[in-house]
N, C-alpha and C positions, 0 to 999 in steps of 0.2 A: 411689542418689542421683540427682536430676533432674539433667540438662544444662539450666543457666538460658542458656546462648551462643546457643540454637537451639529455635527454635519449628516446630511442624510444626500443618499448617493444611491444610485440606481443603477444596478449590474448592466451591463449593456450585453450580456448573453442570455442572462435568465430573466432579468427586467423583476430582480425580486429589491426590495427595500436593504439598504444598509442603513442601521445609524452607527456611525463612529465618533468615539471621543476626541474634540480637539486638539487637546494637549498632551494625549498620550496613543492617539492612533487605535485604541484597541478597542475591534466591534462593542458593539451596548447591546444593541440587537437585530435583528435580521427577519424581513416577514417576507415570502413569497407571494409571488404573484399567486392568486386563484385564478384556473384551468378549470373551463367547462367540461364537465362531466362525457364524459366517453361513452357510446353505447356500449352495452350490454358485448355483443360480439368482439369491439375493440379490443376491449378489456379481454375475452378468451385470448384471441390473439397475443396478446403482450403476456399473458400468463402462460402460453406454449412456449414464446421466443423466452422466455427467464427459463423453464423448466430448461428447452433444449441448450442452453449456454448453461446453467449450474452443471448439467450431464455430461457437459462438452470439455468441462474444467475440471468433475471428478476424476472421468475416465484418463484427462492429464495426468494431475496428481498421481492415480491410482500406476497408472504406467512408472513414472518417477520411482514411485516406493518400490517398486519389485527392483528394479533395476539399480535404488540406493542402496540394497544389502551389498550387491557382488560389486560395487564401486568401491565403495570404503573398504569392503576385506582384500581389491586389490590394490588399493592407498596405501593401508595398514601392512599390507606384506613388502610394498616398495619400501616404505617408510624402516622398516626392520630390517631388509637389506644393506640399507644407507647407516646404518646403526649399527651395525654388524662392520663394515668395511671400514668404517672413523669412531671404533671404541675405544681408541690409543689417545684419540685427539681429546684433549680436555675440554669439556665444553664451555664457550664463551656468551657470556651473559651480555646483549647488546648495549643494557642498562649500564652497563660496565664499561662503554666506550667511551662515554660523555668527558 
C-alpha cells in the first residue's frame, strides 16, 4: 500500500533524496546522493582552492576592519554636526506619527 503522508522527491541539481510531509510540506528527511571517492591528488587540489578562497575572504574582511574604524568616527562626527545645527528643533519621535 502507498504512504499518501509523505512524498519523496529528487533534487534535480544535486539528485540528493527529499522526503516531505504531505500535509504540512515540511522536510522529514534528506539523504545525498553518494559520490565516488576522488583520488588522492583531487582531493589536494580542492583543499588548496578552500585554503586559497578562506585567504581570499580574510584578507577581505581584514581590509574592511581597518577601514571600519576611520568610517564610523567620520559618521559619528557628521552625525554631531547635524546635532549641533538642529539642537533647537525638538525631536520628533516617528512612533509619534501614527
Amino acid at each position: 500500500m502507498v504512504d499518501m503522508s509523505r512524498f519523496t522527491i529528487l533534487c534535480p541539481c544535486c539528485e540528493s533524496k527529499l522526503m516531505v510531509d504531505a500535509q504540512t510540506g515540511a522536510l522529514i528527511s534528506h539523504e545525498e546522493k553518494t559520490r565516488p571517492l576522488a583520488s588522492f591528488d583531487e582531493m589536494v587540489k580542492g583543499l588548496d582552492k578552500q585554503k586559497q578562497v578562506r585567504e581570499q575572504i580574510f584578507a577581505q574582511e581584514l581590509n574592511s576592519m581597518k577601514d571600519r574604524d576611520r568610517i564610523l568616527e567620520e559618521k559619528f562626527q557628521e552625525a554631531m554636526k547635524r546635532a549641533e545645527k538642529e539642537k533647537d528643533k525638538p525631536y520628533l519621535n516617528p512612533l509619534d506619527l501614527d
